[in-house]
C-alpha positions, 0 to 999 in steps of 0.5 A: 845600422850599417856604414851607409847610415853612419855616413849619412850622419858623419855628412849632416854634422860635417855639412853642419860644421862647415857652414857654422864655421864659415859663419863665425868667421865671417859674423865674428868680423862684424863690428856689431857683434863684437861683444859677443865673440870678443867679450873678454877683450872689450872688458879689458879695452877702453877705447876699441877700434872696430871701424873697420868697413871693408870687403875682407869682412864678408870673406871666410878665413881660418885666421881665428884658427891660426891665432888660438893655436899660437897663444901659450898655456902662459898666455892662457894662465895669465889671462883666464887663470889656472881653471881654464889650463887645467880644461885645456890640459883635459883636452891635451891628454884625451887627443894623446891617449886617444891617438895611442888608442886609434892606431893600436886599434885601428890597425890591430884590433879592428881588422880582426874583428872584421874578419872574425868570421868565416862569412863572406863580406858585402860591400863596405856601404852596405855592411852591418857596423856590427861586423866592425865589433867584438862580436863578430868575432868567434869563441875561443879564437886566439887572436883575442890575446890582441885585444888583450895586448891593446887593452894594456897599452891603452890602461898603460899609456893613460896612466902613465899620462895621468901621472904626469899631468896630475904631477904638473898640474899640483905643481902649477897649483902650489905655484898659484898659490905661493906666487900670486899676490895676497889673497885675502880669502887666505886671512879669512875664516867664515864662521857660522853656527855662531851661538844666540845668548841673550846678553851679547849680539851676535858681533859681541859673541865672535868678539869675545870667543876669539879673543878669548881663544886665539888672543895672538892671531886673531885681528877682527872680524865682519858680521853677516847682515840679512838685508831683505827687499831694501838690499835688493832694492839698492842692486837695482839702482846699481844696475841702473847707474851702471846703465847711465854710465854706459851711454856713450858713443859707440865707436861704429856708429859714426860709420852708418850715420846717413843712413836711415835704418840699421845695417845690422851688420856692424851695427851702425844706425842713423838714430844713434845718440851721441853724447861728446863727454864722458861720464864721470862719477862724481861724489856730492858730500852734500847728501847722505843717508842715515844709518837706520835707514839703509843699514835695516838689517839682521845680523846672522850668526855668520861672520868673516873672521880676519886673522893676522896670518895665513897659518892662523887662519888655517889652524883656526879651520882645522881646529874644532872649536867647541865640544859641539860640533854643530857650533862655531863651524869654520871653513876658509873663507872664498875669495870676496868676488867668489862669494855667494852672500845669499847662502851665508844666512841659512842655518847651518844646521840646514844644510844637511837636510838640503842635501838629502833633499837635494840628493833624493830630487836630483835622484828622482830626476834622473829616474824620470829621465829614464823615459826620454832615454828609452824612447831614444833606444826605442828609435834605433829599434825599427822592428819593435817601432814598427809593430807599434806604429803601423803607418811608419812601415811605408815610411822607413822603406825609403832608404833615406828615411830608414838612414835618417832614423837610426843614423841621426835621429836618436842622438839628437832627439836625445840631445834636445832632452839633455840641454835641461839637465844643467840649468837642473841641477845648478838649481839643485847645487844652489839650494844645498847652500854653497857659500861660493860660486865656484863650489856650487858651480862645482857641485854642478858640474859633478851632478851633471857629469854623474847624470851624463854617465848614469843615463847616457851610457849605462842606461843606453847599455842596459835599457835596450828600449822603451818597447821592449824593457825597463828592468835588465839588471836581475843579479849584480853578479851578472852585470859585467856579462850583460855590459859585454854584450850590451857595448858593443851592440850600442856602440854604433848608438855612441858613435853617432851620439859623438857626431851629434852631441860632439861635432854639431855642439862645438860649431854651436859653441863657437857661433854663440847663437842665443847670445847673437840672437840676443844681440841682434834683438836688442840692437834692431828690436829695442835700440839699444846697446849690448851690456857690456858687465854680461860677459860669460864665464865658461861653463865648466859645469857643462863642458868638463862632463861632455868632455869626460862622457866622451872620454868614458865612451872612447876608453870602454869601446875602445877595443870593441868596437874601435870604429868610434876612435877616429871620431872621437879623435876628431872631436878632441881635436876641434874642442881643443882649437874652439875653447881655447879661441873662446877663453881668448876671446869671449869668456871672462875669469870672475872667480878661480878655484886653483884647479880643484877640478883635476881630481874629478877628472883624474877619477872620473878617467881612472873609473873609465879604465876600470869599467873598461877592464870589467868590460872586457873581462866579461868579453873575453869569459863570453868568447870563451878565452881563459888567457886574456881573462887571466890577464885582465884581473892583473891589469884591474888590480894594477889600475886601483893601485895606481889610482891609490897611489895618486889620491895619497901623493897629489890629492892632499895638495888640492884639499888644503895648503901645507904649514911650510908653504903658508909660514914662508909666506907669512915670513916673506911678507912681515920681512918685505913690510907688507903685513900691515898693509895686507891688514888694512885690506881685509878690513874692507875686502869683504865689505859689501853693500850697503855701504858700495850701494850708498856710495853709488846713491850719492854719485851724481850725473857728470857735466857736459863741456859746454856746462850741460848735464848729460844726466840732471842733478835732480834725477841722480839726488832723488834717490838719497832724499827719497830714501829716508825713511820710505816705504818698500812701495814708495821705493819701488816706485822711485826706481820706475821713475828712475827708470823713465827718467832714463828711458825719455832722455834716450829718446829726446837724445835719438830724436 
C-alpha cells in the first residue's frame, strides 16, 4: 500500500465524519428525537420544554462540543457514577501516553526509518507506507540505539502514568464506597447451594444454620422463589401499565396540531391524542388476590441472607462455612436493581460445567472466526487475489479500485464481521450464571476484549492470508522473530482498521442510527410514542475493548511504524469528546461496579507494553543490533515488576472492602441512629414481584377532571378477578384482551 492509498481511506472516513457530525447537530435539535439523543435527561425531566420551532434548528453548530467539554469529572460522577469516570480516565491516559509517544516518534524514530536506505525516494503520494517502517532500515545500523531510547520513554512514560491513575482511581473507589449512603448489598449475603433435608424447607434451613452459627450478627433472611410462566406473566401486565401511564401529551404536539401528516422533524401530527389529566396510580382496597394464587412458587436452595453489620456480612463471605465446600457457598450479595434473578435458581453445582461450556464455545468461535479474518488478509494481497480471480486484474488497474481495495475495504469488511462478536458472547456470559448484571456485562467485556486481540491482531500478524497459509506458528520459540517481521508489514492494515473501525464508528455512535430508525418507525409507521423506560446504558462491553485494542495497536507499532500514532491521536481525541456528551446526554447509570474495570485495563495496558518490548527485542536480533537487544530485557523486567507492584498494593482494594473502612461505618451509623432504620430497608430491598406485580394489578385507572375515566375501571379490576385460580391459557388471553383494550381507546381518542 502506498500514501496515496492510505489517504484515500483517511478522506472517505473524514468525509464520513463530517457529514455524521453536521447531521447530529442538526437531528439532535429535533423535538422528536429527543428521546434518542437526551434519554438520560428526560428520565430525569418531568415536564421538558421542547417547543422550540425556529430556523437555528436546521443550522449546524459545535455548541454540543463546547458543553461536554466544560462538564467536570465531579459533574461526570454525580450523574452516571464511577464506571463511566474511570472509561473517561481510560481515555484521558491514552490521548497523554499517545502524544508522548507521537512526538517522540515522529520527530526521532520516523524520519530515520525513512531513510534507512541508501535508495532514492519518489514522490511521497506515490511512496510504499513500507519505507515509513522498521524494515527499511538496514542491519547493524547505529542509529537503532534511537529506537531503543523511545521505547524506554514510552514503557517509562506509561507506567508512571499507570501508576497514577491507578492511585487515583483506588482512591476514588474507597471514596465511593465509605461516602455514598448505605448500600443495602453491604448487609447482604447470597447464599446458594442451600442443602435439601426432608424435615425442614429450604427457609427452615437457612433459619437454623445461621441462627446456629452466627447468633449475633445475623438479622433474617429472603428465600429465592422459582415463579415459571405466572412471573412472566405478571412482568407483561407491568409493561402494559407502564404503557397506560405514559399516554400523555407530548409537549410538541400542540405545535403541528393544523397539520394533516407528521412533520417528522419535531415529531408533531394532526391526529396526536390528547389526554388533559394526568394519570394517577390509585390503589383499590377492594380487590386482592390470594396468596395461593399468585405466589405458585418453588423455593431455591437460594437465599439473601441480611446481617446486622457490614463487617458480619463480609466475614460471614469470607468464612467457609461448612466442611464441604460445594454447600452454603456465599458471595456478597449485588445491589438489588443489579441483580440477575434468573440465574439465582441454577445449581451451583452447575456452574462449573457452564463455564467450560461456555469456555470451550467461545474458543470455538473464535476459531471459526479465523475464516473472515483471513479473507480480510486475503484482500490486501492483490497478487494472490488475483491469480485466484482472474477477472479482477482488468478491475484493479484502475488506480482508484486498487486504492479502494487495499486502502478501504479490508477493515471494513472485517468491521462488518465483528459487530457479531458482542451480542456473542453477552449470550455466552448469560449462560455461565452470572448473578448480576454488571459481572455478566463484565464477563463480556473480557471475552469480547480477549476476541478483539486474538483476531484483530495476532491473527492479522500471524495468518498473512486465507491464499496463502493458516498455520504459521511452527515453534514457540520462534514466535518474537516472526511478530517482528509481521508488524510492521501489517502496520499500514492497523492504520486504516484505525480510520475505519475508530473515525467512522465514533460518528456512528454519536448519530445513534438503529435507535433513530427505530424512532422514526415508530412515530411515522406505528403512531405511537417512544418508550421513555428504553433508555440505553453504555456499552462498556464493547467500547472498553476497542478502546484497548486501539491502545495495544498503538503501543506495538509505536516505534515501527509510527505513522499510526497521529491517527491514533486523533481517535483518542474525538472518543474523549463523544462519550462524554453521551454519558451527559443519552446513556443512564441502571447499575455501577465502583470501577472494577481498571484492573482489566491496567493489565491489559501493561500487557501492551510487554509485547511491545518482546517485539522489539526480535526487531533489534533481526537487524542484527546486540546493544538495543541488551538493553531491552532490562526494560521487560522492569515493566513485570512494576505491574507486580501494582497488583499487590492496589489490587486488593478492587476485590474486597477492608475491616477498618467497614467497622467505621458500622460505627458511624449506630452512633448517628441509622442502624435501625437501615434494618428495616433490607427487609424489602431485595423484595421483588410477586408482591411489586400484585400491587400493580390492584392499581386502577385515574378519573379525568370533568369525572371521565381516561382508563375504565373494568379494564384495570379484570385482571385481579380473572386471575384467581386460572389457567396460563386463559391468562394469556386476558392480556391479549388487555392489550386491545388499550389499542381501541387509542384509536377512538385519535379520531
Amino acid at each position: 500500500m502506498n500514501i496515496s492509498a492510505l489517504l484515500t481511506s483517511a478522506g472517505i472516513n473524514i468525509g464520513l465524519c463530517a457529514v455524521l457530525l453536521c447531521l447530529y447537530s442538526v437531528l439532535r435539535k429535533q423535538p422528536g428525537n429527543a428521546t434518542v439523543y437526551f434519554g438520560r435527561r428526560l428520565a430525569q425531566m418531568h415536564n421538558p420544554n421542547l417547543n422550540t420551532c425556529n430556523l437555528e434548528r436546521f443550522v449546524p453548530s459545535a455548541s454540543w462540543i463546547l458543553k461536554a467539554w466544560e462538564s467536570s469529572e465531579a459533574d461526570i460522577l454525580s450523574i452516571s457514577g464511577l464506571d463511566a469516570v474511570v472509561f473517561l480516565r481510560l481515555l484521558v491516559f491514552s490521548i497523554r501516553i499517545f502524544s508522548i509517544a507521537a512526538v517522540v516518534c515522529m520527530f526521532a524514530v520516523l524520519p530515520l526509518n525513512y531513510y534507512g536506505q541508501e535508495m532514492v525516494h519518489v514522490v511521497i503520494p506515490s511512496e510504499s507506507l513500507d519505507v515509513f517502517t522498521i524494515d527499511n532500515v538496514k542491519e547493524e545500523s547505529r542509529w537503532l540505539w534511537v529506537h531503543c531510547l523511545a521505547l524506554y520513554i514510552i514503557s517509562f512514560s506509561a507506567c508512571i502514568l499507570l501508576y497514577f491513575e491507578y492511585k487515583s482511581i483506588a482512591k476514588m473507589r474507597l471514596a465511593h464506597i465509605t461516602q455514598s449512603p448505605p448500600n443495602p448489598s453491604h448487609f447482604t449475603v447470597l447464599v446458594r447451594s442451600v442443602p435439601a433435608t426432608a424435615e425442614r424447607s429450604f427457609s427452615e434451613s437457612v433459619k437454623y444454620f445461621f441462627t446456629n452459627y452466627h447468633v449475633s450478627s445475623y438479622l433474617s433472611h429472603q428465600m429465592v422463589y422459582r415463579t415459571g410462566k405466572v412471573q412472566k406473566l405478571l412482568n407483561d401486565v407491568e409493561k402494559l401499565y407502564k404503557s397506560l401511564v405514559n399516554m400523555k401529551t407530548d409537549p410538541w404536539d400542540q405545535k403541528c396540531r393544523p397539520s394533516r401528516i407528521r412533520c417528522g422533524v419535531c415529531g408533531g401530527s394532526s391526529s396526536s391524542f390528547i389526554y388533559s389529566n394526568e394519570l394517577q396510580e390509585t390503589r383499590n382496597p377492594s380487590f386482592d388476590l390470594p396468596e395461593s394464587i399468585i405466589i405458585r412458587e418453588k423455593e431455591c436452595p437460594a437465599a439473601f441472607v441480611f446481617f446486622k453489620t457490614r463487617y458480619a456480612a463480609i466475614v460471614a463471605t469470607q468464612v467457609l462455612q461448612s466442611p464441604n465446600p460445594m454447600s452454603w457457598v456465599t458471595d456478597l450479595a449485588p445491589e438489588p436493581h443489579d441483580v440477575k434473578w434468573s440465574n439465582l435458581c441454577i445449581p451451583y453445582r452447575q456452574l462449573w460445567i457452564r463455564r467450560i461450556a461456555t469456555l470451550l464455545v467461545a474458543i470455538v468461535f473464535m476459531v471459526l472466526f479465523l475464516i473472515p479474518v483471513t479473507f480480510v488478509q486475503g484482500l490486501s494481497q492483490l497478487e494472490q487475489l488475483q491469480q485466484i480471480f482472474p477477472f479482477l486484474k482488468h478491475i484493479l488497474k484502475k488506480k482508484l479500485m486498487n486504492q479502494l481495495v487495499t486502502g478501504y475495504l479490508p477493515s471494513v469488511v472485517l468491521l462488518l464481521f465483528l459487530y457479531s462478536v458482542p451480542p456473542t458472547m453477552m449470550l455466552f456470559s448469560a449462560l455461565e450464571g452470572c448473578t448480576s448484571r454488571s459481572g455478566k456485562k463484565m464477563s463480556a467485556c473480557c471475552k469480547v476484549l480477549y476476541f478483539t486481540i486474538w483476531n484483530v491482531f495476532f491473527v492479522n500478524v500471524l495468518s498473512g492470508s486465507v491464499i496463502s497459509q493458516l498455520n504459521v506458528i511452527s515453534s514457540p520459540k520462534g514466535i518474537p522473530t516472526q511478530l517482528a517481521k509481521a508488524v510492521p508489514r501489517q502496520a499500514t492494515f492497523f492504520t486504516t482498521y484505525v480510520l475505519t473501525s475508530g473515525w467512522a464508528s465514533l460518528a456512528s455512535e454519536i448519530m445513534q442510527p438503529c435507535a433513530l430508525i427505530c424512532s422514526l418507525f415508530n412515530r411515522l409507521i406505528l403512531r405511537s410514542r417512544d418508550d421513555p423506560n428504553l433508555i440505553p446504558t453504555l456499552p462498556y462491553h464493547t467500547e472498553i475493548p476497542k478502546v484497548l485494542l486501539f491502545g495495544l495497536l498503538g503501543f506495538t507499532c509505536s516505534i515501527l511504524a509510527p505513522l499510526i500514532l497521529p491517527f491514533l491521536l486523533v481517535y483518542f481525541l474525538l472518543a474523549y469528546i463523544v462519550y462524554r456528551n453521551q454519558i451527559l446526554n443519552v446513556y443512564i447509570t441502571k447499575y455501577e461496579t465502583g470501577g472494577q474495570i481498571w484492573p482489566v485495563v491496567h493489565n491489559t495496558t501493561v500487557f501492551s507494553l510487554v509485547l511491545t518490548q518482546v517485539i522489539a527485542l526480535g526487531v533489534f536480533s533481526i537487524k542484527k543490533s546486540p546493544i538495543a537487544s541488551g538493553f531491552t530485557i532490562p526494560l521487560l523486567i522492569l515493566t513485570l515488576l512494576f505491574n507486580e507492584y501494582c497488583r499487590q498494593r492496589f489490587l486488593p482494594i478492587f476485590k474486597s472492602i477492608s475491616a477498618q473502612d467497614l467497622i467505621e461505618m458500622d460505627r458511624e451509623d449506630e452512633q448517628q441512629g441509622r442502624m435501625e432504620e437501615i434494618h428495616l430497608q433490607l427487609m424489602s430491598a431485595y423484595t421483588r414481584t410477586p408482591a411489586d406485580s400484585r400491587e400493580l394489578c390492584l392499581r386502577q385507572g385515574a378519573k379525568s377532571e370533568d369525572g371521565s375515566s381516561s382508563l375504565s375501571t373494568e379494564s384495570t379490576g379484570l385482571l385481579p378477578i380473572v386471575l384467581g385460580g386460572l389457567s396460563i391459557t386463559r391468562i394469556q388471553r386476558v392480556f391479549t384482551w388487555l392489550s386491545m383494550i388499550i389499542t381501541l381507546q387509542e384509536r377512538s381518542t385519535l379520531r
